[in-house]
PyMOL CGO cylinders between C-alpha atoms (Angstrom):
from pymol import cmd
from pymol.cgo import CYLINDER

trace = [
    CYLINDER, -24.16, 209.16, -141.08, -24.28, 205.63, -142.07, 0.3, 1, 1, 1, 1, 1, 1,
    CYLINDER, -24.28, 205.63, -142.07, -21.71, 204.45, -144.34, 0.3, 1, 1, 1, 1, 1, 1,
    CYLINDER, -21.71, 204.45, -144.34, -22.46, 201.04, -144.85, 0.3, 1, 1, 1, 1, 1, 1,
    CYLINDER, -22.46, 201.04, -144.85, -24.43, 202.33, -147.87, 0.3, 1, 1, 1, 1, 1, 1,
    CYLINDER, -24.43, 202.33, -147.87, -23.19, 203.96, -151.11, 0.3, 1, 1, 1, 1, 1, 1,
    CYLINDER, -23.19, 203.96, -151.11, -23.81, 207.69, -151.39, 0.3, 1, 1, 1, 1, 1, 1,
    CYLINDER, -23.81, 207.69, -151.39, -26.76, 208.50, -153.78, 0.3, 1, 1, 1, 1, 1, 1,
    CYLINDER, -26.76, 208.50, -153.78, -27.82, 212.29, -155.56, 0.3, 1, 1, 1, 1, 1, 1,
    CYLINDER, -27.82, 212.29, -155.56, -28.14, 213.68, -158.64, 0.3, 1, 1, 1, 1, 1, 1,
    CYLINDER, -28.14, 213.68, -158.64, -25.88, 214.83, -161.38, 0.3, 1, 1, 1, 1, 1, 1,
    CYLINDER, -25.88, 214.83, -161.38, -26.57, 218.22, -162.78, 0.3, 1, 1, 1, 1, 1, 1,
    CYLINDER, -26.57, 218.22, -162.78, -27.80, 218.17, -166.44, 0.3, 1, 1, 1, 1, 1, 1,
    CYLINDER, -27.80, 218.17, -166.44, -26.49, 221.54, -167.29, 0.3, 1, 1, 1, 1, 1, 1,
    CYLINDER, -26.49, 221.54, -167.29, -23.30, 221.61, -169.35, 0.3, 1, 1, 1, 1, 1, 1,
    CYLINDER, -23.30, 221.61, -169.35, -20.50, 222.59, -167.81, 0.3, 1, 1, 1, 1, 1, 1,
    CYLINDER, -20.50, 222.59, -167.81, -18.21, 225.54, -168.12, 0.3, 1, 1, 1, 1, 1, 1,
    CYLINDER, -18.21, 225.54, -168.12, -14.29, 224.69, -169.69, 0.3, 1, 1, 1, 1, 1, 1,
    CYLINDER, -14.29, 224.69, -169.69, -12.02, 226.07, -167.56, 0.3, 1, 1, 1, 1, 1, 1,
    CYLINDER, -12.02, 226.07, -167.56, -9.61, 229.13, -168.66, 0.3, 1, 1, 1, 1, 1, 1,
    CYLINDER, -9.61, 229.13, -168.66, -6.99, 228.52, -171.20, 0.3, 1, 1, 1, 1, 1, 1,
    CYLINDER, -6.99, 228.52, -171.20, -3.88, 230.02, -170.85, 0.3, 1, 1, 1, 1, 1, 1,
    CYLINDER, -3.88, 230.02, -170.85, -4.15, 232.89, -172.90, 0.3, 1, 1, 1, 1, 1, 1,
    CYLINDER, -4.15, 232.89, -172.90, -7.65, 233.51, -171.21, 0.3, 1, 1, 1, 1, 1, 1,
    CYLINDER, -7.65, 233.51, -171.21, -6.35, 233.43, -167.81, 0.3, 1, 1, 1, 1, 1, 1,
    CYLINDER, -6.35, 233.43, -167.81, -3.30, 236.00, -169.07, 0.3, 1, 1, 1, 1, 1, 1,
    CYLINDER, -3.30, 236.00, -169.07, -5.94, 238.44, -170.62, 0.3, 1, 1, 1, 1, 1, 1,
    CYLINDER, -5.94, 238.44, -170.62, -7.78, 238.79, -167.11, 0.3, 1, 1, 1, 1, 1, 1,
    CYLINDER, -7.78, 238.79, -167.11, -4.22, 238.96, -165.80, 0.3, 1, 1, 1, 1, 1, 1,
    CYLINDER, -4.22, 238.96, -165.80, -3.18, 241.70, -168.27, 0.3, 1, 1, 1, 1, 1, 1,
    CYLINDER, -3.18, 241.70, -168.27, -6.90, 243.53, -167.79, 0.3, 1, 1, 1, 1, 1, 1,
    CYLINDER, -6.90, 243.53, -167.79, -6.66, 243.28, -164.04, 0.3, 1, 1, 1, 1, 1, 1,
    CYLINDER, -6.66, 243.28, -164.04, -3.06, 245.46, -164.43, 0.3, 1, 1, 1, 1, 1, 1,
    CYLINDER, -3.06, 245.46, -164.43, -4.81, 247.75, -166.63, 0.3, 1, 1, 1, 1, 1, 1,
    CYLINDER, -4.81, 247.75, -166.63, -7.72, 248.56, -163.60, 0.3, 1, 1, 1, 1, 1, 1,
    CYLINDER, -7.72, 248.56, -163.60, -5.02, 248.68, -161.07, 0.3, 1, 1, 1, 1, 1, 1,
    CYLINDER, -5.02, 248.68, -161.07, -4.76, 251.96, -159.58, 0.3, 1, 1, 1, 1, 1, 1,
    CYLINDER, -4.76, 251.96, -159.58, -5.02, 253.68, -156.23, 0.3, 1, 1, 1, 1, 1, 1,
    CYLINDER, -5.02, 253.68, -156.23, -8.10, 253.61, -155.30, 0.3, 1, 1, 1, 1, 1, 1,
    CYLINDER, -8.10, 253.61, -155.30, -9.19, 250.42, -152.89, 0.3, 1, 1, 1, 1, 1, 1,
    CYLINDER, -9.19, 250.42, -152.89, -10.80, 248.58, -156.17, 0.3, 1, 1, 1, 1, 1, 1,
    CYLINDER, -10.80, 248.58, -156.17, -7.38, 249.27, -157.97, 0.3, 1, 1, 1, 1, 1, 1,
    CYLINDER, -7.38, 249.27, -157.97, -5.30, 247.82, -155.39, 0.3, 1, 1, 1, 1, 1, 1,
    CYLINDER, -5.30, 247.82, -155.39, -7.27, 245.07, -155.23, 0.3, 1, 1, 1, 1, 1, 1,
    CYLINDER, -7.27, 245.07, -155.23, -6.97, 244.29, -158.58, 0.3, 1, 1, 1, 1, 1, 1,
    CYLINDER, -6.97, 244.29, -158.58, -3.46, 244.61, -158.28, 0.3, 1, 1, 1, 1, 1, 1,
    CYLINDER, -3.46, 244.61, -158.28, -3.57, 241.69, -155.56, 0.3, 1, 1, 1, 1, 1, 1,
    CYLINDER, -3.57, 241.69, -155.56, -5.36, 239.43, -157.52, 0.3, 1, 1, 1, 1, 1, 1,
    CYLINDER, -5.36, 239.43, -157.52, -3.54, 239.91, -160.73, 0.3, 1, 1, 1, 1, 1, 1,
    CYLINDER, -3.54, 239.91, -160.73, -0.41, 239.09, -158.85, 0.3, 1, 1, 1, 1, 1, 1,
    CYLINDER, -0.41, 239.09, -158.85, -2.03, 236.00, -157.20, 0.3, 1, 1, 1, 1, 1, 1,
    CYLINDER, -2.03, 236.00, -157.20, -3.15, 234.64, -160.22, 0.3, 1, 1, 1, 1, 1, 1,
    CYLINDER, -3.15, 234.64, -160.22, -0.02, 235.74, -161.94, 0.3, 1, 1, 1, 1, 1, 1,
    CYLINDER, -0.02, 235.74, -161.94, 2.26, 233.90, -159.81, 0.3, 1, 1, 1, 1, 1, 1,
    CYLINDER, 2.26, 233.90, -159.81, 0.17, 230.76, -160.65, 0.3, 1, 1, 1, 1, 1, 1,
    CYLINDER, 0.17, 230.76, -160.65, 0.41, 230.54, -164.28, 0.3, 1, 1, 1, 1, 1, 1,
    CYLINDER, 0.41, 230.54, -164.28, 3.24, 228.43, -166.10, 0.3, 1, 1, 1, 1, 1, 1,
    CYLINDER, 3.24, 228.43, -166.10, 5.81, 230.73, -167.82, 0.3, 1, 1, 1, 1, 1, 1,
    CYLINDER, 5.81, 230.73, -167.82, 6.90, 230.27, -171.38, 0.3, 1, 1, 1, 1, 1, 1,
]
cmd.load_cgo(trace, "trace")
């Protein structure tokens, strides 16, 4: 890899996504704890709900 040179490529045209607002990211939260059951999907949406739970400011 030569570095002596600056990096070249192209941008992509589409637009881009926002990312989640708060009360977005609580929603899936809240949704995710509504799926979450016993079965392997359930507990697995348990998991993630608590992952991303964990990561969201409180207030």
């Amino acid at each position: 890899m030569d570095l002596s040179t600056p990096p070249t490529g192209d941008y992509p045209t589409d637009p881009r996504v926002p990312l989640l607002t708060l009360a977005e990211a609580q929603g899936a939260v809240r949704l995710l704890m509504h799926l979450a059951d016993d079965s392997a999907e359930g507990q697995e949406a348990r998991d993630l709900a608590a992952d991303i739970g964990v990561r969201l400011p409180t207030g």
